[in-house]
VEXDREN-2710 file (C-alpha; in Angstrom, 1 decimal):
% VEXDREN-2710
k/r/px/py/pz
1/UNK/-20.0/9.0/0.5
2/UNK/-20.7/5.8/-1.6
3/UNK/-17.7/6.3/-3.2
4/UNK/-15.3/6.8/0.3
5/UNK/-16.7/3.3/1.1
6/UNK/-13.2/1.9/0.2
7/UNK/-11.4/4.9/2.1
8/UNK/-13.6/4.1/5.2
9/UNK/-12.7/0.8/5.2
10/UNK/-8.7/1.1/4.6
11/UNK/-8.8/3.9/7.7
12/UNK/-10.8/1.2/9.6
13/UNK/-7.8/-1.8/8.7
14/UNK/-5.0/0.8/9.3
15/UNK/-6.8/1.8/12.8
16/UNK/-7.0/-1.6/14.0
17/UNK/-4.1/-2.3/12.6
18/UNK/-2.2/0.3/15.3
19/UNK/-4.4/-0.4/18.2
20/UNK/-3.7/-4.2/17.8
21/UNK/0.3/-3.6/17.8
22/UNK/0.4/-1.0/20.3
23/UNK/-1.9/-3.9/22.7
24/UNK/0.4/-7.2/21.3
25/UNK/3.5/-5.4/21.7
26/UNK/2.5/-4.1/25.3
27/UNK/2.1/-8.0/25.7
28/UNK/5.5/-9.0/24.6
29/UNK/7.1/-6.4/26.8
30/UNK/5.2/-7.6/29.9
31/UNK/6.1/-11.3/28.6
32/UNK/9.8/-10.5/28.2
33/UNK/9.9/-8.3/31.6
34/UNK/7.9/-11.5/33.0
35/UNK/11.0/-13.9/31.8
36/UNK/13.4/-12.6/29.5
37/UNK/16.2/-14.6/27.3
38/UNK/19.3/-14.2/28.9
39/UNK/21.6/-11.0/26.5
40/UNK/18.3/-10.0/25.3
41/UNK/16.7/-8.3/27.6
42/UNK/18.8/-5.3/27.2
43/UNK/17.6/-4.1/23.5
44/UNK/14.4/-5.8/23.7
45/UNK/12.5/-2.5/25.1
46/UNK/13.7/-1.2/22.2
47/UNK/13.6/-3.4/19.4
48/UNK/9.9/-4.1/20.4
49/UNK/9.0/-0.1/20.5
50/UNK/11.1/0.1/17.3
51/UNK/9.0/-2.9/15.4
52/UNK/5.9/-1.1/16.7
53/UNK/6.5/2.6/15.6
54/UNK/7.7/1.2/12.2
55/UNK/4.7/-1.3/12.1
56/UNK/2.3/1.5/12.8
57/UNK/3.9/4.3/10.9
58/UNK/3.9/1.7/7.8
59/UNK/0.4/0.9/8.2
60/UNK/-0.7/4.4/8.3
61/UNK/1.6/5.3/5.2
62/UNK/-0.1/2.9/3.0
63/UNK/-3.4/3.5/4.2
64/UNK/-2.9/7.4/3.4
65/UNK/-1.5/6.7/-0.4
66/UNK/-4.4/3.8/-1.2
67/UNK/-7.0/6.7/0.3
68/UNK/-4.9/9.3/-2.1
69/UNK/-4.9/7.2/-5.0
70/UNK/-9.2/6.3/-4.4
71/UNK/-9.7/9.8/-4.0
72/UNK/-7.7/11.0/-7.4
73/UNK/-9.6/7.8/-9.3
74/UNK/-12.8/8.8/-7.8
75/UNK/-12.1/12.8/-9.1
76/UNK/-11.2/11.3/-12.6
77/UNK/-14.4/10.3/-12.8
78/UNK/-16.4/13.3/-11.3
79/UNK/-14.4/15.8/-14.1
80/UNK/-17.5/16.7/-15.9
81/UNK/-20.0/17.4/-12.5
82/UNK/-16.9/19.2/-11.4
83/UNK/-16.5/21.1/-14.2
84/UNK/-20.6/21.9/-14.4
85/UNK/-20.3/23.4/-10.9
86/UNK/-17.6/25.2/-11.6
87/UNK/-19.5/26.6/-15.2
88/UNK/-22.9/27.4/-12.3
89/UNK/-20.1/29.4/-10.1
90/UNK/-18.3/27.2/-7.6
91/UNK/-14.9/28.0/-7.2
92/UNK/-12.6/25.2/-7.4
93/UNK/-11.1/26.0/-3.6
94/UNK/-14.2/25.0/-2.5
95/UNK/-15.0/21.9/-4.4
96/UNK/-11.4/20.9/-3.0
97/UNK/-12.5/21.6/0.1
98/UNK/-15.8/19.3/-0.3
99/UNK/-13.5/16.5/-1.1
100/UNK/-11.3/16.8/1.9
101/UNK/-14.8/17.1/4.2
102/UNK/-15.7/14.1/3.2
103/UNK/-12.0/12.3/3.4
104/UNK/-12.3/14.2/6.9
105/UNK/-15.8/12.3/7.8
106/UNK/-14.2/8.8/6.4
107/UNK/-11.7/9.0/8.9
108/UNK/-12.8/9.6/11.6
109/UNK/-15.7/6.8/11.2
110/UNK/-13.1/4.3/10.4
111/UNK/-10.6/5.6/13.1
112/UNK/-13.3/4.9/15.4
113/UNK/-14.6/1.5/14.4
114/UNK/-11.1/0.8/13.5
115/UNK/-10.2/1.3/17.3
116/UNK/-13.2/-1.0/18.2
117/UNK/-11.7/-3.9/15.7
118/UNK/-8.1/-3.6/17.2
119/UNK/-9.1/-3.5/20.6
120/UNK/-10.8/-7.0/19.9
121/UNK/-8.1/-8.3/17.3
122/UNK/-5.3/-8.1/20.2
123/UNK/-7.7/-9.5/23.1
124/UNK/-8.5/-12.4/20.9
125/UNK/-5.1/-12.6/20.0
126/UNK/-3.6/-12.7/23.4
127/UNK/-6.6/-15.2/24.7
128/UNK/-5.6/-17.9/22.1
129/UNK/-1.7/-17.7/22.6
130/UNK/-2.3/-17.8/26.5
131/UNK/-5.5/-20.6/26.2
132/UNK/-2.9/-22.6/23.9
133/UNK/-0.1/-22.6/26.0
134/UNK/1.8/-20.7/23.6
135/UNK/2.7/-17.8/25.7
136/UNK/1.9/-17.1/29.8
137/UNK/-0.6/-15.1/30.7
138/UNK/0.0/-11.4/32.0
139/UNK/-1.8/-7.9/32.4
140/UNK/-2.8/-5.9/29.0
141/UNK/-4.1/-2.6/29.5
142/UNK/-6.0/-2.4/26.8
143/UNK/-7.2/0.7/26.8
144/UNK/-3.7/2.8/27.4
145/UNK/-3.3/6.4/26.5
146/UNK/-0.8/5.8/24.1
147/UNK/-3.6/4.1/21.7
148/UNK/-4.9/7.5/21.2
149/UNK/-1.5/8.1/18.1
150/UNK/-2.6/5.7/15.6
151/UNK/-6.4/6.9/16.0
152/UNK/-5.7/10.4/15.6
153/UNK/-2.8/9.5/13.1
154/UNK/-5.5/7.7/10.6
155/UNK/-7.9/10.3/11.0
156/UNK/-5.2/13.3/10.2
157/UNK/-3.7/11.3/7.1
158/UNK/-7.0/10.3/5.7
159/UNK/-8.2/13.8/5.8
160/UNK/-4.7/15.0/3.9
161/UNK/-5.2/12.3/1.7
162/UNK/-8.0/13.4/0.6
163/UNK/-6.6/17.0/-0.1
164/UNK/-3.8/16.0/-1.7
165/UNK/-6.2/13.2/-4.1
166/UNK/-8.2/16.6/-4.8
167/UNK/-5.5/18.2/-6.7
168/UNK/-6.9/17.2/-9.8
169/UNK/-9.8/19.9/-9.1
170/UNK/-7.6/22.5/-9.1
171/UNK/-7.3/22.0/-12.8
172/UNK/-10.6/21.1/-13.9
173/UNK/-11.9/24.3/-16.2
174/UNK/-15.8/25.5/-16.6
175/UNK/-14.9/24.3/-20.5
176/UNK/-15.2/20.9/-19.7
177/UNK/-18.4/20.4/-18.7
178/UNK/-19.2/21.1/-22.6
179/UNK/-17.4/18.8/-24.1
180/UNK/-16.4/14.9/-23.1
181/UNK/-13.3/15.5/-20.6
182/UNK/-9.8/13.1/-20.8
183/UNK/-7.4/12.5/-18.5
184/UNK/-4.3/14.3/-19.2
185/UNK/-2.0/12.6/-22.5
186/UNK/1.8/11.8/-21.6
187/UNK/2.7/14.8/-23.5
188/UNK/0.8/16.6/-20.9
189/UNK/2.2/14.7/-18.0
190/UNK/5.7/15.4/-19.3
191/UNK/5.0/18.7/-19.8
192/UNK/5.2/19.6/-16.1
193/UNK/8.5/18.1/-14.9
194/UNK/8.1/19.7/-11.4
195/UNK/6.4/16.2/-10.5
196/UNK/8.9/14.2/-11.7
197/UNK/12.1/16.0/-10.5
198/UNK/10.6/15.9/-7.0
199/UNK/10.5/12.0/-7.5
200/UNK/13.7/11.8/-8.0
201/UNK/15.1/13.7/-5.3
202/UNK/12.8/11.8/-3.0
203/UNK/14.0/8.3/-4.2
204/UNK/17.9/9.4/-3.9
205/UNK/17.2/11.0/-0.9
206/UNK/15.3/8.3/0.8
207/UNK/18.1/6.0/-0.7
208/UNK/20.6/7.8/1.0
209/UNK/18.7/7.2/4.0
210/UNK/18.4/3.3/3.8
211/UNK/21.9/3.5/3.3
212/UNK/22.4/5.2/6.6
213/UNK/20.4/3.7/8.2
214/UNK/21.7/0.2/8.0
215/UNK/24.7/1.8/8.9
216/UNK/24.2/2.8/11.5
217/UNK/22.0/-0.4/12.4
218/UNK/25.5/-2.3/13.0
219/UNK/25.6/-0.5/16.5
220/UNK/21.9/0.3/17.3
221/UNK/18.6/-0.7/16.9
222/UNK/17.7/2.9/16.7
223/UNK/19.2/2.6/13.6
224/UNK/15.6/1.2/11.8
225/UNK/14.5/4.6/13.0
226/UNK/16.6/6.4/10.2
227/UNK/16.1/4.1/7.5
228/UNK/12.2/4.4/7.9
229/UNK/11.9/7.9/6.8
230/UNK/14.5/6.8/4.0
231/UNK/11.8/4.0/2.4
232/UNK/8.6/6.5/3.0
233/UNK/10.5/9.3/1.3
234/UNK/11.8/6.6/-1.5
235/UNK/8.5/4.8/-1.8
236/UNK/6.5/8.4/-2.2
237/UNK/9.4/8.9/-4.9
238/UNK/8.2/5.9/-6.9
239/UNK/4.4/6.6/-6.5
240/UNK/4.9/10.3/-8.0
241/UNK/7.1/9.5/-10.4
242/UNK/5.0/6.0/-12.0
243/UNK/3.0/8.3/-14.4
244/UNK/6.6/8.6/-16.1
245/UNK/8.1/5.0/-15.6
246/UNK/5.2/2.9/-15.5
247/UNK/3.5/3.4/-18.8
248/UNK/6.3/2.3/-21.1
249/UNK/7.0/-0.9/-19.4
250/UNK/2.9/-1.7/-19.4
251/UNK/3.2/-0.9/-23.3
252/UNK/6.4/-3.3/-23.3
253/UNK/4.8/-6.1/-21.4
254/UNK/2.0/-5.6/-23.3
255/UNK/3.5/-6.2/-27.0
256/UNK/4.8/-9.2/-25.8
257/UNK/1.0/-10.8/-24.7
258/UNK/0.5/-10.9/-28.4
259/UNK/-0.4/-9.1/-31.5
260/UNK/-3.9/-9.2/-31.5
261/UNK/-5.8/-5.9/-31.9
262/UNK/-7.1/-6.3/-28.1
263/UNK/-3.7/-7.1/-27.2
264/UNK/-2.4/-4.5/-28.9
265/UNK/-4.6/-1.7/-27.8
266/UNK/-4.3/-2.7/-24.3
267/UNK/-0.3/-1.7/-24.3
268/UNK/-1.3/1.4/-26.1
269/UNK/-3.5/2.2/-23.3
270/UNK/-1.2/2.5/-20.9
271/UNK/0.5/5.0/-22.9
272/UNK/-2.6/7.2/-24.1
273/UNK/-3.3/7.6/-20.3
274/UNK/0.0/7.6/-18.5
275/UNK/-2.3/8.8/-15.0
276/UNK/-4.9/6.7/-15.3
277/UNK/-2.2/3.2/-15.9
278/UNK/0.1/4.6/-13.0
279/UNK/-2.8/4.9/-10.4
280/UNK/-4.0/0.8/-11.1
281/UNK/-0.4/-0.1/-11.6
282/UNK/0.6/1.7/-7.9
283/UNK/-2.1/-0.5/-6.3
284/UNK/-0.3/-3.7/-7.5
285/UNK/2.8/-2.4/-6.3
286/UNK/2.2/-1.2/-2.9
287/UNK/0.3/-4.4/-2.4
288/UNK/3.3/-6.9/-3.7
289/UNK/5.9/-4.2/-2.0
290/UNK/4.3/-4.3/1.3
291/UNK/3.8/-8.3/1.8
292/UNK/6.8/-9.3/0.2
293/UNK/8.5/-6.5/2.3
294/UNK/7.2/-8.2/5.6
295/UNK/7.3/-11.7/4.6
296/UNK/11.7/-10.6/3.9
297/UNK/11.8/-8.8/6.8
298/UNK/10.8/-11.4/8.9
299/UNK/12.8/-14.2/7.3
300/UNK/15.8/-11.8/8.0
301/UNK/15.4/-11.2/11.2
302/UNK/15.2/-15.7/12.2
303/UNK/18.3/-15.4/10.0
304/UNK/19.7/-12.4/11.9
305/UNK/19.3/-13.8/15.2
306/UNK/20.1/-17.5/14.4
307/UNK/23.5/-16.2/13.6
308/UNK/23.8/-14.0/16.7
309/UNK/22.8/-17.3/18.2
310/UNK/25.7/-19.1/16.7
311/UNK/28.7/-16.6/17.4
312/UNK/27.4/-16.2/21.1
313/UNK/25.0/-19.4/22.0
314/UNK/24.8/-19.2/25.9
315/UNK/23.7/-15.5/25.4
316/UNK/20.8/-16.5/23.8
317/UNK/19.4/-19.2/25.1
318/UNK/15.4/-19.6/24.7
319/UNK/15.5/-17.5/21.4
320/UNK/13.6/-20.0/19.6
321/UNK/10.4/-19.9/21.9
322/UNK/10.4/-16.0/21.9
323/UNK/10.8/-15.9/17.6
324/UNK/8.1/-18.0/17.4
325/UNK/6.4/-15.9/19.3
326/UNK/6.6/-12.6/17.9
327/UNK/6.9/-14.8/14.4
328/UNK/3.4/-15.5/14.9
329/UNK/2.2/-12.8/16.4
330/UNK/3.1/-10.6/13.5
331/UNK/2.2/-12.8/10.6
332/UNK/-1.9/-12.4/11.8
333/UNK/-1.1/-8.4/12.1
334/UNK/1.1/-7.8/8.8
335/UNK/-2.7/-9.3/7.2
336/UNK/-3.7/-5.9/8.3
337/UNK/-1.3/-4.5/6.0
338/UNK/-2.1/-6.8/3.2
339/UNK/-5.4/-6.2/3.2
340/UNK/-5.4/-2.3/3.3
341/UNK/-3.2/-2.7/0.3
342/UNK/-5.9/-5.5/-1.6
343/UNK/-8.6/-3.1/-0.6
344/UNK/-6.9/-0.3/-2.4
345/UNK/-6.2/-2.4/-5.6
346/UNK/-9.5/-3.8/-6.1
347/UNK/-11.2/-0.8/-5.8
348/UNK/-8.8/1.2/-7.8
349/UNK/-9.3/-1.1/-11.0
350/UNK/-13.0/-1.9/-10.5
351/UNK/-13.4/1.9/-10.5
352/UNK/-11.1/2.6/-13.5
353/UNK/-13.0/0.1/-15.6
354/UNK/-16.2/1.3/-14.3
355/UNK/-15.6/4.8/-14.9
356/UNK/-14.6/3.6/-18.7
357/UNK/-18.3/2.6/-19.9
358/UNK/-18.1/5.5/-22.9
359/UNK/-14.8/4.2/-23.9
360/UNK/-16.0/0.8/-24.0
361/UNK/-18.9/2.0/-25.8
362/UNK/-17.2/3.6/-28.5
363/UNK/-15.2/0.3/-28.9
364/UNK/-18.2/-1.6/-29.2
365/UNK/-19.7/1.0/-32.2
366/UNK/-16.9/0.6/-33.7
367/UNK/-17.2/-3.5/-34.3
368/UNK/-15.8/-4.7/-31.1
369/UNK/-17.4/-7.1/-29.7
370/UNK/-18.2/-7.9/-26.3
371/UNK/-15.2/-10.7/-25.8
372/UNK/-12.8/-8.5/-27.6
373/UNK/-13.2/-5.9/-25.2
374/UNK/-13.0/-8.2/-22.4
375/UNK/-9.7/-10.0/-24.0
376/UNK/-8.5/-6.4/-23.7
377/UNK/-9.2/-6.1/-20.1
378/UNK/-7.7/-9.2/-19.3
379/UNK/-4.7/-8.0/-21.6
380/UNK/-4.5/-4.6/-19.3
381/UNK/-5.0/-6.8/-16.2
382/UNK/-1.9/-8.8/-17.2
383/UNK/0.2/-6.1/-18.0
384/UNK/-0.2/-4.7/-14.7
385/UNK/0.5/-7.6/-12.5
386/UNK/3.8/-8.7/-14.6
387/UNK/5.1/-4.9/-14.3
388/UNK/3.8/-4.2/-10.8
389/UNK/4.7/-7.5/-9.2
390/UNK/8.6/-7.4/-10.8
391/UNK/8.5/-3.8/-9.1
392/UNK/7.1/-4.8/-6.2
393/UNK/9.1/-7.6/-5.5
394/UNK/12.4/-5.8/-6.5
395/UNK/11.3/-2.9/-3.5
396/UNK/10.2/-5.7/-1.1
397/UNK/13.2/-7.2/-0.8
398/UNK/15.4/-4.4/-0.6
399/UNK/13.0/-2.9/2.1
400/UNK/12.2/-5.8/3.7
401/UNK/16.5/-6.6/4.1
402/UNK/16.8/-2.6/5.0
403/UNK/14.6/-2.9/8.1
404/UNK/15.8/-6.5/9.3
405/UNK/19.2/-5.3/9.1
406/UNK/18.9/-1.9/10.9
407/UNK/17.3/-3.0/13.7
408/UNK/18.8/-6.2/14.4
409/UNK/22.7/-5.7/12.8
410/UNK/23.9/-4.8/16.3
411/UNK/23.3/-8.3/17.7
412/UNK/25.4/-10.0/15.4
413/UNK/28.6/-10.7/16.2
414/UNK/31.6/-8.3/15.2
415/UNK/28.7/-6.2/13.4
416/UNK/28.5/-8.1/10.2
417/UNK/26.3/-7.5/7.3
418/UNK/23.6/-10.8/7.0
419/UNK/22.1/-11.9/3.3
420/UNK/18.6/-11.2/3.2
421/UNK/16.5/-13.7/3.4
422/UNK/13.6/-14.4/1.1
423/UNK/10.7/-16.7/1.3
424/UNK/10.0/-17.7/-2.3
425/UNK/7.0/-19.8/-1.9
426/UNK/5.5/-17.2/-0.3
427/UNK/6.7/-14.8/-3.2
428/UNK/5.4/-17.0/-5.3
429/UNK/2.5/-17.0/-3.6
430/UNK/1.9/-13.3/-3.2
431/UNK/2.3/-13.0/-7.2
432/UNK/-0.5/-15.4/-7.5
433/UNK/-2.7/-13.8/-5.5
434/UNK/-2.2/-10.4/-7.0
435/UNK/-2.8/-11.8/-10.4
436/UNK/-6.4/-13.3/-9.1
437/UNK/-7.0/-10.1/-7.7
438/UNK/-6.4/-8.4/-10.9
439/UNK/-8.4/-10.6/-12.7
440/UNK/-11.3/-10.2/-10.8
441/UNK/-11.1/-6.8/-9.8
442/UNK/-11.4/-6.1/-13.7
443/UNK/-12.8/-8.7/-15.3
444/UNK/-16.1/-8.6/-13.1
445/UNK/-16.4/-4.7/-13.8
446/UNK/-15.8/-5.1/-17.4
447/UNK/-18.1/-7.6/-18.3
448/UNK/-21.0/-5.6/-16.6
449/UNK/-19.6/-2.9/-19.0
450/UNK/-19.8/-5.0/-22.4
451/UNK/-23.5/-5.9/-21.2
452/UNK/-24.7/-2.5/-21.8
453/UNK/-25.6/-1.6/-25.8
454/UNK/-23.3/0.9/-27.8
455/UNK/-26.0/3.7/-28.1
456/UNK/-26.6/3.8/-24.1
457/UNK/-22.6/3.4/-23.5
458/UNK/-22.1/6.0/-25.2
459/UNK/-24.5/8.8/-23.6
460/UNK/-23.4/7.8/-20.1
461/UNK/-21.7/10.9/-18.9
END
């Protein structure tokens, strides 16, 4: 269970994460019910509900790929003992089925303490706004019913996260616990284009989705409720399809870094393992996707509703209290979010450099020395946060402008479509910080690696 640490703690952050919206939104309602701007008090029932079932289902989402992605990292590394079993006479059913027991027992322990952490994330939450005279002070039942869903959703997507991170064992053979095993080549990987043709359906399907569903935003709030499916079913598109899109632009990035042998093996890397570089590369996108997503979002909607404020200005009178409100109220829970998301990249990398300690071995016996293999890490490290974070920041705009758009296009006056907003210090920001976290996440791991002599390197199994 060492291992699930990581998974524990993202279903602990994606927990808290629901049980803190469902209590903060129960507190806006009772605040808006309590005093509500004149016009808005007629959607705001469901814009908030609609905010927190896409908050929460977004939360959970991410939590269940980074959990996914651990879990096939984590089986990359355990090919050989796998494959040993399997040569002694376990089936590979019910090594599976091992895996998802323990993605099962991860779960529910960090559903649980997750549920503890929310529970005192909102209360603290709603002491400071009402102590600061930010907000008044009204009754939160913080112990509803309804906080049950995101408990029972973590533990149910953690466990199927687990399963589906497992598939790998479905293909590890008894023959490989004879003979050093690799993760499968890009030949390989293009070799079955089932994967990839399911991507694609899911991205144009999710696309057509978006498309609806800020459509039908111009008349409905309830329109955010069509376009969410569209960016899970788009976004789980991109992650099953990266093994085919991703490796070529690491390589490309990568030649331009420099010519130097560790520059130059690092872009050929990311070919020579096309699952391997998608799985890092994913983390870096889901993590610049998901902040710059929110950080958009929430720009649109001020933007939104200062228009609506312009066409129609007696009709919303007070706005500005309420936005800052629920601004700041969601800033301090979309760090949920951003967390579950750092949490999956750092451990992703530290474990893919980790798990390379014979590869790095053989490097060394060949006449590479120790900074040469680090100047290749930090070459692979760099790679991935110029690829991942133009990805990322590409999908969270256009998500974060989707979601803004069909929930609050109805407000606007005469329906009209408004420019998405984007914060770009705090873009440039979130690039920064993903490039630290790179660094560090594979720098640290790599330099353990280097530390340890050729000969032993290379009997590590």
């Amino acid at each position: 269970m060492r291992e699930h640490a990581s998974s524990v703690l993202v279903a602990t952050l994606a927990s808290a994460f629901g049980v803190a919206l469902l209590d903060v939104t129960g507190y806006l309602a009772a605040v808006v019910d309590a005093g509500p701007v004149a016009g808005a008090s007629a959607t705001v029932g469901v814009v908030l509900t609609a905010v927190a079932l896409v908050f929460i289902v977004i939360a959970v989402y991410v939590g269940a790929i980074v959990t996914a992605n651990t879990v096939a990292t984590i089986i990359a590394g355990r090919t050989r003992t796998i494959a040993l079993l399997r040569l002694l006479g376990s089936t590979a059913r019910a090594e599976r089925a091992a895996v998802a027991r323990e993605g099962l027992l991860a779960g529910v322990v960090g559903a649980a303490l997750g549920a503890l952490a929310g529970t005192g994330v909102a209360a603290l939450l709603v002491a400071v706004a009402t102590g600061a005279g930010w907000a008044p002070t009204v009754a939160v039942p913080y112990l509803a019913p309804v906080l049950a869903l995101p408990v029972g959703a973590v533990v149910v997507t953690t466990w199927l996260a687990s399963w589906a991170g497992a598939r790998r064992v479905l293909v590890v053979t008894p023959l490989q616990a004879l003979a050093q095993a690799e993760e499968r080549s890009r030949g390989e990987a293009l070799a079955r284009p089932g994967r990839s043709i399911a991507a694609l359906v899911l991205v144009i399907v999710g696309a057509a989705l978006l498309a609806l569903g800020v459509i039908a935003g111009l008349a409905s709030p309830a329109g955010v409720l069509i376009a969410l499916p569209g960016g899970v079913l788009s976004f789980t598109g991109v992650v099953a399809g990266a093994h085919v899109v991703m490796p070529p632009v690491l390589r490309l990035v990568g030649r331009v870094l420099g010519s130097s042998a560790p520059a130059r093996l690092a872009a050929e890397n990311a070919m020579r393992h096309p699952e391997r570089s998608s799985r890092m590369s994913i983390g870096l996108v889901i993590a610049v996707t998901l902040i710059t997503m929110f950080a958009v979002a929430v720009s649109s909607l001020e933007a939104i509703m200062h228009t609506a404020a312009a066409v129609q200005p007696h009709a919303y009178d007070g706005l500005d209290a309420m936005l800052q409100a629920v601004v700041t109220v969601f800033s301090v829970l979309i760090g949920f979010s951003a967390l579950i998301a750092a949490v999956g990249l750092v451990n992703t990398l530290s474990l893919s450099v980790l798990q390379r300690t014979r590869e790095l071995g053989l490097l060394r016996a060949l006449g590479f020395t120790a900074a040469q293999v680090r100047g290749m890490i930090r070459a692979e490290s760099a790679a991935l946060t110029i690829a991942a974070a133009a990805a990322g920041l590409v999908l969270g705009i256009a998500y974060g402008w989707v979601g803004a758009q069909s929930l609050l296009g109805s407000v606007v006056g005469g329906s009209r479509i408004v420019a998405p907003a984007v914060p770009w210090p705090l873009v440039a920001a979130v690039v920064a910080g993903t490039a630290l976290l790179a660094w560090v996440a594979s720098v640290t791991p790599a330099r353990r690696a280097t530390r340890v002599s050729p000969v032993v390197a290379l009997a590590v199994e």
